[in-house]
N, C-alpha and C positions, 0 to 999 in steps of 0.2 A: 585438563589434557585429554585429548583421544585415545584412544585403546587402537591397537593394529585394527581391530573388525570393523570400527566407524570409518578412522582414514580410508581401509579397502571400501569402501560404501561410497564414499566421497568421489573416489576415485574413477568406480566404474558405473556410478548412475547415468544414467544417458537420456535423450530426449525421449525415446520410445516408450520407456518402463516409467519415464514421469507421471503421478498421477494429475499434474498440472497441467499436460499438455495441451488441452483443450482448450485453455483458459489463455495461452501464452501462445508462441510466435507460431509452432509447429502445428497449428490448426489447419485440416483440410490439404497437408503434405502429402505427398508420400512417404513411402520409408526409403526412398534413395535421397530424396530430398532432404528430410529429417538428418540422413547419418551424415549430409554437407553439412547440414547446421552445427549438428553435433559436435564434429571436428574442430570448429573453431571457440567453441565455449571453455569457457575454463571454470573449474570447479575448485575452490579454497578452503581451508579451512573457517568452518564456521565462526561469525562473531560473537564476541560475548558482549553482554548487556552494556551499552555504553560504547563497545567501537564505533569508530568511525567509518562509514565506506568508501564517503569523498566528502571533503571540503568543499564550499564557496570559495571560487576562485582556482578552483586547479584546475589544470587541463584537462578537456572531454577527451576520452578516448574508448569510453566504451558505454552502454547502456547495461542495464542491470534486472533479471526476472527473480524473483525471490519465491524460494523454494517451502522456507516454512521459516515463521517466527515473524516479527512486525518490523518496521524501518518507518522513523520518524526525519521530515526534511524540514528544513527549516532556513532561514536567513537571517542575517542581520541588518538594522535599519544604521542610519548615519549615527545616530547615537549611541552604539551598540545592542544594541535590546534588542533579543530573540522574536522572531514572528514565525509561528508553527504553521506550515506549509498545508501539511500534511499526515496523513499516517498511511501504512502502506502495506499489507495482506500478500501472503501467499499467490501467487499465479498473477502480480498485476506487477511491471513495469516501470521501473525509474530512468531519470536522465535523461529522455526528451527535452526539455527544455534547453540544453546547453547545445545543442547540434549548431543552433545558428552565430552565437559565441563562441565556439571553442573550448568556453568553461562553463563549470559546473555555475549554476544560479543560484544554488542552496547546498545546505551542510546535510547529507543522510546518515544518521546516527541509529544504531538496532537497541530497540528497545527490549531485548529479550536474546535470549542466544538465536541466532538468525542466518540462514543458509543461505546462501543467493547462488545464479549464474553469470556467469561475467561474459557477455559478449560485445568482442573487441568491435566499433564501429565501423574502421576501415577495411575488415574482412568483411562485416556485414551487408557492407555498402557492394562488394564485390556479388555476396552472393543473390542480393535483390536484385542485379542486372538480371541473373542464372535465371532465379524463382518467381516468377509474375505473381505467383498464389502467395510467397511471403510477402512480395514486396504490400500487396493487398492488403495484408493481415497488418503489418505494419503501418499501414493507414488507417486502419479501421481502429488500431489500440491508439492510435494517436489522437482522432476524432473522438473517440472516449473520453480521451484526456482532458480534451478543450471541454467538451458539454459539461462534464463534472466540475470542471473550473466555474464554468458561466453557472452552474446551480449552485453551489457555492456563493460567488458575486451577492446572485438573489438571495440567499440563506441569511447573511450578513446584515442585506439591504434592507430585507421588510421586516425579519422576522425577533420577536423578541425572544427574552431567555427561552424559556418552556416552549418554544413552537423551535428555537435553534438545537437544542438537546435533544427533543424528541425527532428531526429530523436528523440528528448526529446516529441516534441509535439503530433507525429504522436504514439507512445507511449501510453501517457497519453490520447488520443483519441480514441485508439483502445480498452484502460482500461475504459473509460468510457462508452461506444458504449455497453460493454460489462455487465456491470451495470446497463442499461435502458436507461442511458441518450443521448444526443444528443452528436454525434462525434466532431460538427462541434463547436459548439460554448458551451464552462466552463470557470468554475473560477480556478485561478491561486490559491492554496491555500498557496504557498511558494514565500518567497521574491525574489528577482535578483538576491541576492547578494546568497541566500541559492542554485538558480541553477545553480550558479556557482561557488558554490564549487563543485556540486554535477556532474557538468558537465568538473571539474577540467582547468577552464579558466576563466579568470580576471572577476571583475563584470562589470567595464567598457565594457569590450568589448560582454559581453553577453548584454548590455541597448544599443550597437550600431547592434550587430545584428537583435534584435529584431525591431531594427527600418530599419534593410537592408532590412529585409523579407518584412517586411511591406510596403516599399515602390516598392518590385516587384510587390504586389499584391499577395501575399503566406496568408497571415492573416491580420487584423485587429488587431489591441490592443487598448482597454480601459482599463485604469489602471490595474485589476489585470484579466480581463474577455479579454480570448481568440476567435474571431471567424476566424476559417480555409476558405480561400478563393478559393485555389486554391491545394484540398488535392493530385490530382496526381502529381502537381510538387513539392508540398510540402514532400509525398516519396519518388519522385527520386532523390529528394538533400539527403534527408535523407540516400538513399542507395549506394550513389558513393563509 
């Protein structure tokens, strides 16, 4: 449960005192522009480990900027079986995908207790008319979307276990570096067995890579806390 001090936190954080805002829609605004944004975001009570924030299959009606904590997306194939989309950081954007459908394309589940903003899309569609400078920023996190998809593709395409891992890390490094945090040493907020689905190779063999790397001298692992030991050979494996 929240305490009155969190709820009041929830309540009156705003786009301006975000320290994500840089990273998210409010880039290169003004502060008149920002407080239109503002206006229409809706701020929730935080999820715990395991909510859900949308279904596969339910109606779009809004996109999502996540505030702090991880959000993992995923779908189902015809024969039910989970396929891991995604995982999702601080300051970076969900629900693009369903704009052209109406619905959601995948299930986003928080893997952690997890804060998001909720901005309804039919307001938002209103104020892109307003904002030239959003609607821009809006394209440009979209375009992000797509090349990380197509690097991915490739990741899948040519690269085996240990050149997929160590490009999972060097990734999630560069995503948190970019966040404020330290490059070199996070926590893992997803299990083995979820990076390898996500990574599309056995979980076996992703709990023997992680112990390959490790014994080169590429990383350290403590349970779920990653630290980079060795980050330039840690990208050239990633790059072959």
């Amino acid at each position: 449960m929240l305490n009155s001090v969190a709820l009041k936190h929830v309540e009156t954080l705003h786009c301006q005192s975000c320290k994500l805002a840089a990273l998210c829609l409010p880039l290169a605004l003004n502060s008149q522009d920002i407080s239109a944004l503002n206006e229409i975001i809706k701020r929730e009570r935080p999820l715990r480990k395991g909510d859900y924030l949308f279904h596969q299959g339910d109606p779009f009606t809004s996109i999502y900027a996540i505030r702090s904590g991880t959000l993992k997306t995923s779908s189902l194939n015809s024969n039910g079986e989970e396929h891991i989309i995604g995982f999702h950081l601080p300051g970076e954007l969900i629900g693009f995908s369903a704009m052209d459908l109406n619905a959601y394309t995948s299930t986003a589940q928080a893997q952690e207790t997890t804060t998001v903003c909720e901005i309804p899309f039919d307001q938002l569609e209103n104020l892109l008319e307003r904002i030239p400078k959003l609607r821009r920023q809006l394209i440009h996190i979209m375009s992000r979307e797509i090349r990380d998809d197509q690097n991915m593709m490739r990741l899948l395409a040519k690269k085996n276990a240990q050149e997929r891992l160590a490009a999972f890390l060097i990734n999630l490094s560069v995503r948190f570096h970019a966040n404020g945090y330290s490059a070199h040493q996070f926590r893992l907020s997803m299990t083995r067995q979820e990076i390898a689905n996500y990574l599309g190779i056995a979980t076996e063999t992703t709990c023997r890579t992680f112990t390959f790397l490790q014994q080169q001298g590429l990383i350290q692992v403590q349970g779920k806390y990653i630290q980079i030991m060795d980050a330039p050979s840690l990208c050239e494996l990633s790059n072959r």
